[in-house]
C-alpha positions in Angstrom: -50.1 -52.8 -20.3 -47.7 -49.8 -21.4 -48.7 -48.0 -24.3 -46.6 -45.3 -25.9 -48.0 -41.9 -27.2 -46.3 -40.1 -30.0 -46.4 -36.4 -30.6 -45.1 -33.4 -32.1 -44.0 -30.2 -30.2 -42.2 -26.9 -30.8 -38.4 -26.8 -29.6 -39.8 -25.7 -25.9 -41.4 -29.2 -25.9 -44.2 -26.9 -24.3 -47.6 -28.9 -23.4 -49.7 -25.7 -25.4 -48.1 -26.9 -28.6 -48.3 -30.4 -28.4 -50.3 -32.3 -31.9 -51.1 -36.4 -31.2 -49.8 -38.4 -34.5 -51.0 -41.8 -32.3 -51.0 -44.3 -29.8 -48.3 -47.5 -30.6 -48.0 -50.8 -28.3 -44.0 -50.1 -28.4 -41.6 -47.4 -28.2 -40.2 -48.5 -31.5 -43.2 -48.4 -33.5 -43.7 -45.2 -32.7 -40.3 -43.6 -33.4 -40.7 -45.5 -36.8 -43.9 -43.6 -38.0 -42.5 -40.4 -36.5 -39.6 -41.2 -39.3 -42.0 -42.2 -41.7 -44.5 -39.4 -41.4 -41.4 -36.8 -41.3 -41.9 -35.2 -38.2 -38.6 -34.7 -37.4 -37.0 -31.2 -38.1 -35.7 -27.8 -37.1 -38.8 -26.4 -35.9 -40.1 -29.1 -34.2 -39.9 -32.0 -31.8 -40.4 -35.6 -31.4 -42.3 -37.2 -27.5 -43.0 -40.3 -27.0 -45.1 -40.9 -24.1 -45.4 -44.1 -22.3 -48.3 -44.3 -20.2 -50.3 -47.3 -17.9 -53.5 -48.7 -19.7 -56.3 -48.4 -16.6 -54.0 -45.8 -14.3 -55.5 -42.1 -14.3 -53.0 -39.4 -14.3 -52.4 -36.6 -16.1 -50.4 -36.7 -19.4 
């Protein structure tokens, strides 16, 4: 099962800045809250993260 992580990150995208607004079962429900809770904007960026239910790896 794929689940999709959404967070918010300075313009580097850097790993140091990253803040978790949620876990979503689809791509599309996440971009939809990062619309709906306003993250997008000139200071910042928008990853979504799709990662393996069960698989270990780092994030």
């Amino acid at each position: 099962m794929k689940l999709f992580i959404l967070y918010q990150t300075d313009n580097w995208k850097s790993k140091a800045s990253r803040i978790c607004f949620g876990i979503f079962d689809t791509r599309a429900k996440a971009i939809d809250s990062a619309k709906w809770q306003d993250l997008y904007n000139h200071n910042s960026e928008v990853v979504v993260l799709e990662v393996t239910l069960n698989l270990f790896e780092e994030v």
